[in-house]
N, C-alpha and C positions, 0 to 999 in steps of 0.2 A: 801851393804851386807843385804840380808835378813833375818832378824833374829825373831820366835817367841818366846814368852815371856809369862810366866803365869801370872795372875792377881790374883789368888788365895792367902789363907790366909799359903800356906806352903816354904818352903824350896824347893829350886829345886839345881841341879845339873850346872852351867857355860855350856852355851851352846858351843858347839863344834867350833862354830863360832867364839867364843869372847875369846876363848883361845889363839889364837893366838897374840892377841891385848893387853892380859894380860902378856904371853911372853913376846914381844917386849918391856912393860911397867917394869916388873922385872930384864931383861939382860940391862936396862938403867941405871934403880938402879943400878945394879950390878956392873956397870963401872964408878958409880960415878953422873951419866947424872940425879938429881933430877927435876928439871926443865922440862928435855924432849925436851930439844932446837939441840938433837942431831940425834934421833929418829924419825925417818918418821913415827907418828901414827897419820893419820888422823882423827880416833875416838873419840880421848882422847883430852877434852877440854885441852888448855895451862893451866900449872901452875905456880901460883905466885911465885917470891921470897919466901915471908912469908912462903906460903909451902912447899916449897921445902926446904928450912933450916929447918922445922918443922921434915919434913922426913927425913930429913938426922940427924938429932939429935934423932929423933926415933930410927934410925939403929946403928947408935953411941951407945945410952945405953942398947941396945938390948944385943952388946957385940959378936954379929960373925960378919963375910962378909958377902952381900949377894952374891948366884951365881943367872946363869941361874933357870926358873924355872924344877923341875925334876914332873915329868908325876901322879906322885905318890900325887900331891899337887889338884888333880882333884878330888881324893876323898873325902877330906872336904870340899872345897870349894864352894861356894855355891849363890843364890840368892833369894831375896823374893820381894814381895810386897809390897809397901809403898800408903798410901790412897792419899800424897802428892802426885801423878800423875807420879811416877818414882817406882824404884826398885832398891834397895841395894844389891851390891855386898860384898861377904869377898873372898878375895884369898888368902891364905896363899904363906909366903916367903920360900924357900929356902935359904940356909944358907951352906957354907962350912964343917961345921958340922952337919946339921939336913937337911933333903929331904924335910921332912916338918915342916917346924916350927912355929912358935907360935907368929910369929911377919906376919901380913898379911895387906893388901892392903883395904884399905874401900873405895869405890867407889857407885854412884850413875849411873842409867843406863837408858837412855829417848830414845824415838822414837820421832826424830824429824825432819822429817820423816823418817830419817835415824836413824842408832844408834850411840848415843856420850854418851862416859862414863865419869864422871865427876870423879877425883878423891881426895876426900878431906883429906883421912887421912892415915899413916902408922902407924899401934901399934900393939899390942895386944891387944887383945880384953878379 
């Protein structure tokens, strides 16, 4: 997947590319798959135990379901630069009750030489 990437000091918009990838990563959620042992994403490094219990106790007291993610979650979402050699992703979740909500996906994002998303956290931010 070719993906470019800014290295600037702003906020950009989740490229059209990676959304897909962030999909796939939410409708796992959404069925429960924290881990991602269920999910064909080749992008997205594996996730530990530890994290994945992390996340799913995130979503626990977050207090909706998650669903799919809905289209409308493109709008805030977002990425920036990190001087650490990567860039930081935020996606927000979908939730049975809110299109976008307030509980979202924190992920790291490397060209090596492909792109692999790393994802370390679910909260709010």
């Amino acid at each position: 997947m070719e993906i470019v990437l800014n290295d600037d000091d702003g906020e950009h918009p989740i490229p059209n590319e990676l959304r897909p990838v962030f999909d796939k990563v939410a409708a796992a959620f959404a069925e429960g798959d924290y881990r991602l042992q269920c999910a064909e994403i080749p992008e997205v490094l594996p996730l530990e135990l530890e994290l994945a219990k992390f996340i799913e106790s995130s979503v626990a007291a977050y207090g909706e379901e998650l669903s799919p993610l809905h289209a409308r979650v493109w709008e805030r979402s977002c990425y920036s630069w990190h001087s650490n050699g990567c860039w930081s992703a935020i996606v927000d979740l979908t939730t049975k009750a809110e299109v976008v909500s307030d509980l979202a996906i924190h992920a790291k994002l490397r060209l090596d030489p492909e792109i692999r998303v790393e994802i370390w956290s679910v909260h709010v931010p």
